[in-house]
C-alpha positions in Angstrom: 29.4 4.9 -54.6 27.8 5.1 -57.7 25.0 2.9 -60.0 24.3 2.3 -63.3 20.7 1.1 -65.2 20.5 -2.2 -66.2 17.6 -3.2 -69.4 14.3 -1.4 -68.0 14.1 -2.3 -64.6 17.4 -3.7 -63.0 20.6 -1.9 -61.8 23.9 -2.7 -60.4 25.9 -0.8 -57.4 29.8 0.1 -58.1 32.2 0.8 -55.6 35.5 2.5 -56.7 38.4 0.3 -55.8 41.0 3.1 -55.6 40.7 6.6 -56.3 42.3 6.1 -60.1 41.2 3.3 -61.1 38.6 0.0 -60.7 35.3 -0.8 -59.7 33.5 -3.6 -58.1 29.8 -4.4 -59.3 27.2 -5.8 -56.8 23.8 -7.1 -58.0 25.3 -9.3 -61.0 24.9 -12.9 -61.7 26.4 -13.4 -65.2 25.0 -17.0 -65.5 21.4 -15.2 -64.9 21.1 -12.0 -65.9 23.3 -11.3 -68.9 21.8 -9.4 -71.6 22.9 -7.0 -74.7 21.7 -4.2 -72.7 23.7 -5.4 -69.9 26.8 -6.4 -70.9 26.8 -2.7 -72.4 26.7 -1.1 -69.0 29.5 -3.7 -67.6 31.6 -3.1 -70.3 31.0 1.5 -69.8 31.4 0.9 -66.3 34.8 -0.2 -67.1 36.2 1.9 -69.4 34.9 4.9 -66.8 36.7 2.7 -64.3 40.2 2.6 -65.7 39.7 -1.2 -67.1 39.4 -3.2 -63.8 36.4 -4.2 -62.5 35.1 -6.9 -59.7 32.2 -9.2 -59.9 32.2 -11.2 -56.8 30.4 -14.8 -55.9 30.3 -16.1 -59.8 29.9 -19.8 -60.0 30.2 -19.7 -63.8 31.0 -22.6 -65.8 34.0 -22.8 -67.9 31.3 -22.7 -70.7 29.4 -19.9 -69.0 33.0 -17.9 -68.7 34.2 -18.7 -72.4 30.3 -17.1 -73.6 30.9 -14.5 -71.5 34.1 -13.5 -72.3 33.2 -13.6 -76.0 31.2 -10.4 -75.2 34.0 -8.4 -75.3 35.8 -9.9 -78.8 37.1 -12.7 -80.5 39.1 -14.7 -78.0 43.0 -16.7 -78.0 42.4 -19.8 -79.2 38.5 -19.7 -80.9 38.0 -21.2 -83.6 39.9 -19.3 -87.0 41.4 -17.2 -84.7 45.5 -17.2 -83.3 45.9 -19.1 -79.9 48.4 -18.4 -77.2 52.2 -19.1 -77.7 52.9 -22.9 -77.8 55.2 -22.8 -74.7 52.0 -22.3 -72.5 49.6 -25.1 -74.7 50.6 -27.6 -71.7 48.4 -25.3 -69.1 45.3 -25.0 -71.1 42.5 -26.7 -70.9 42.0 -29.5 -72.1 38.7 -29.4 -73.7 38.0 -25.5 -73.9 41.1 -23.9 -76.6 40.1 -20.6 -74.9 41.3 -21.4 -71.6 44.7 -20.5 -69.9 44.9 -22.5 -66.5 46.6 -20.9 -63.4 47.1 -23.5 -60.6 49.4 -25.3 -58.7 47.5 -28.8 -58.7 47.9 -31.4 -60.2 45.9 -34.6 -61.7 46.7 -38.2 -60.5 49.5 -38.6 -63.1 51.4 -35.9 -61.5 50.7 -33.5 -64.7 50.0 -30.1 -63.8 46.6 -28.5 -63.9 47.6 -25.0 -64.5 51.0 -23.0 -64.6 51.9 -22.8 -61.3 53.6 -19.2 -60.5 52.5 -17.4 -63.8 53.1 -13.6 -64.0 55.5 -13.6 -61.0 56.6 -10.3 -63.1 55.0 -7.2 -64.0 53.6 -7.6 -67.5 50.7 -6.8 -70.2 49.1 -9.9 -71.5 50.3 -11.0 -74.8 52.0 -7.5 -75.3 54.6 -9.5 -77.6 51.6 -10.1 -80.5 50.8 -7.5 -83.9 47.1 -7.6 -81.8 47.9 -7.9 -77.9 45.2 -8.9 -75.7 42.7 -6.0 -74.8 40.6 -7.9 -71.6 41.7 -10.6 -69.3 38.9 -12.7 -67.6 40.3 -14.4 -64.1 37.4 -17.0 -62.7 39.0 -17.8 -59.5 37.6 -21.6 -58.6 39.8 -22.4 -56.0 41.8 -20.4 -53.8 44.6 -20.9 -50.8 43.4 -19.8 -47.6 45.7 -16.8 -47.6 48.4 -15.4 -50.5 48.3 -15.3 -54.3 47.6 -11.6 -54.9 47.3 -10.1 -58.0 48.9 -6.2 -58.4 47.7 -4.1 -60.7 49.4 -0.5 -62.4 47.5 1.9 -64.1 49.5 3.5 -67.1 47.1 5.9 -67.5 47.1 7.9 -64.8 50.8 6.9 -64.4 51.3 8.7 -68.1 48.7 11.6 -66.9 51.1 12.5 -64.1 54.4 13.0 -66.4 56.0 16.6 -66.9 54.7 18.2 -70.3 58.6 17.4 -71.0 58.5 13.6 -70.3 55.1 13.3 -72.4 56.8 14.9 -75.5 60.1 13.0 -75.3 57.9 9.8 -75.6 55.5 10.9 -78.5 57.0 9.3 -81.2 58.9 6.2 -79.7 57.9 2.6 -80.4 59.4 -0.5 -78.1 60.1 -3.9 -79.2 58.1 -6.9 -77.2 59.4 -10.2 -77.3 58.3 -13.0 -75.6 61.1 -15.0 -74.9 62.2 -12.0 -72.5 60.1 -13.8 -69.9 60.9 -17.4 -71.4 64.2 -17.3 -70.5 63.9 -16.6 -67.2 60.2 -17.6 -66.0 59.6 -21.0 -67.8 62.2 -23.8 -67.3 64.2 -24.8 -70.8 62.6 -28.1 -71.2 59.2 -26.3 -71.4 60.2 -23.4 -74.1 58.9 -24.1 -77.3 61.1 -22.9 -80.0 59.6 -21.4 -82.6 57.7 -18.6 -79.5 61.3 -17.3 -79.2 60.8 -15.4 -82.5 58.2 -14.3 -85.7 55.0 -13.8 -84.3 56.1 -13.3 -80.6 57.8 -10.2 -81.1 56.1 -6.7 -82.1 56.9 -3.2 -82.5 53.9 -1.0 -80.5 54.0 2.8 -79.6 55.2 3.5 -75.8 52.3 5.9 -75.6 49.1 4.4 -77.0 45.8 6.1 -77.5 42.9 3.8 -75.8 39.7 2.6 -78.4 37.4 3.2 -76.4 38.2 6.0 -73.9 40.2 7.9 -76.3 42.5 8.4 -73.5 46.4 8.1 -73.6 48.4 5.5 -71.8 52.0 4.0 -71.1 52.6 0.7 -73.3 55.7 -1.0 -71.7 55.9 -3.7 -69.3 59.4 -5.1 -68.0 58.2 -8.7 -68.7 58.0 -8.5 -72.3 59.2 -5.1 -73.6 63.1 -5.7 -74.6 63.7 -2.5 -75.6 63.4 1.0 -77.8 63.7 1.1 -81.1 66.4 2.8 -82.4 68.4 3.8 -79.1 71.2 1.9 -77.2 70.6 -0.4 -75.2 72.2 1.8 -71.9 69.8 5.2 -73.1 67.2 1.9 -73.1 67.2 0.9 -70.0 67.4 4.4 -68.4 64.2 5.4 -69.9 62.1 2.0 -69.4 63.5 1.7 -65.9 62.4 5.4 -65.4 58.9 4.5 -66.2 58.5 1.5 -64.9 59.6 3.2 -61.2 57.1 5.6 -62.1 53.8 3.5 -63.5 54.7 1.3 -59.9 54.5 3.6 -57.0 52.1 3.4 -54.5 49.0 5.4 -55.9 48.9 3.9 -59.0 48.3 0.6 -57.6 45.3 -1.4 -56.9 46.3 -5.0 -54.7 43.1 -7.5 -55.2 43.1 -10.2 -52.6 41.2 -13.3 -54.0 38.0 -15.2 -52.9 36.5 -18.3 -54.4 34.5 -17.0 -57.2 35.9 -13.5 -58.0 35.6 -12.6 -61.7 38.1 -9.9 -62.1 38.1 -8.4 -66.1 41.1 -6.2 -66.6 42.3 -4.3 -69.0 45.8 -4.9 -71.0 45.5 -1.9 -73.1 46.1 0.4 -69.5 46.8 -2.2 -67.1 50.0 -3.6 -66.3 49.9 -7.1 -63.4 51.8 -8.9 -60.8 50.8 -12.3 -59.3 52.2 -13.1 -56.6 53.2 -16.7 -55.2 53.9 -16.4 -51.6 51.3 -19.4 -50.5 52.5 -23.1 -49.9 52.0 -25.9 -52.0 49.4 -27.1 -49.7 47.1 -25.1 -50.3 45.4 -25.4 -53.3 45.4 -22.2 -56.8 42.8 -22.7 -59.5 41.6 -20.0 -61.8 40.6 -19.9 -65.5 41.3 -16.9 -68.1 39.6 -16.1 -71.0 42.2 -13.7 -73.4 40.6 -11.0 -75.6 42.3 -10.0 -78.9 42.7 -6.7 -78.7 43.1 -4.3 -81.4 47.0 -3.1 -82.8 47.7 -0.3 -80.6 47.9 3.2 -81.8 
């Protein structure tokens, strides 16, 4: 258990969530009590916490969220800045250009509210773009009364734990991410827009990145998006992705979140790799919002 000062006379409590990585914040009310000073210690406390952190019982706003997220950079889909990928314009919201909707309600026309079953595959949020997404922002509005986890990978500690060999190998390799690696398998034809499967939606980025902030090094592949190496076959590929991926995902690199009605959970894309899970009925109502950061182009 640790703390951290807040301005001149507040603090906050943090309780690690794992032994690598993640922390949950008590003592918070972003709609209240965000400051400069503040957001400062929220945003150290998660670097020093491996890029996850926990604010529970936040009854933000989708306005509130949006001028929160804005803390940590430009966002997908602000004004004179790049939005998502077409295919997912369907699930945002309506009136907020910054908001991806997770959900499996719909309105009274029978159009869906959200994607239902998004990131049903491990993945790093918009690892595909020049500039992938550094935070994610999850408001969770609505949840079913049990289900929907979210599983989280550290590639930091992952990369940490490779032989001196291993780490070497890997130095100078760069992988291709391609979005339509997950659009042709997680988003039905009719919904696939085109033009994502190509230009933009594909990038070159090192395997092994160097963190902005933290300085520290980290794995940058994901099985959702990451097609392949560049300039090996696609069998020596495989054998080296599917190597690390085994390795990023066992058991003590993992942190499994279990959602309540208002969580705020802020992770980090640049370490982080996710899994959502959709093992809850119909019945039972998913909402969530997420705010997307632009990150920087990984080095």
């Amino acid at each position: 258990m640790g703390q951290a000062m807040i301005g001149d006379s507040l603090n906050f409590k943090v309780k690690p969530l794992t032994p690598y990585f993640g922390a949950e914040i008590s003592g918070v009310t972003i709609n209240c009590d965000l400051t400069d000073e503040l957001f400062a210690e929220i945003f150290s406390t998660w670097v020093d916490f491996g890029g996850l952190i926990l604010l529970k019982d936040q009854m933000l706003t989708t306005k509130q969220h949006i001028e929160f997220s804005r803390y940590f950079g430009p966002l997908f889909g602000d004004p004179n800045h790049e939005p998502l990928q077409n295919t997912v314009s369907r699930y945002m919201h309506p009136n907020h250009s910054q908001i991806y909707r997770v959900s499996n309600l719909v309105d009274k026309a029978g159009d869906p509210l959200g994607r239902k079953g998004a990131g049903t595959y491990w993945h790093s949020d918009v690892s595909f773009r020049e500039r992938p997404a550094q935070a994610s922002i999850l408001h969770a509005k609505q949840v079913p009364n049990c289900g929907g986890d979210t599983i989280f990978a550290n590639q930091a500690s992952s990369y940490d734990l490779l032989s001196s060999g291993m780490k070497k190998t890997l130095e100078d390799i760069f992988a291709w991410h391609d979005f339509s690696i997950a659009a042709r398998t997680q988003y039905a034809d009719k919904i696939v827009v085109e033009r994502d499967m190509h230009g933009d939606n594909q990038a070159l980025h090192p395997v092994v990145r160097t963190h902005l902030n933290s300085g520290k090094k980290s794995l940058f592949v994901n099985p959702g998006f990451t097609s392949h190496l560049d300039g090996f076959t696609y069998d020596e590929s495989s054998v080296i992705l599917k190597f690390l991926y085994d390795h990023c995902t066992k058991p003590e690199f993992i942190y499994r979140h279990t959602w309540k009605k208002g969580d705020l959970l802020i992770w980090d894309n640049r370490v982080l790799m996710h899994y959502a899970i959709m093992d809850y009925p119909d019945d039972q109502g998913r909402y969530m919002e997420r705010c997307t950061v632009i990150g920087e182009k990984p080095f």
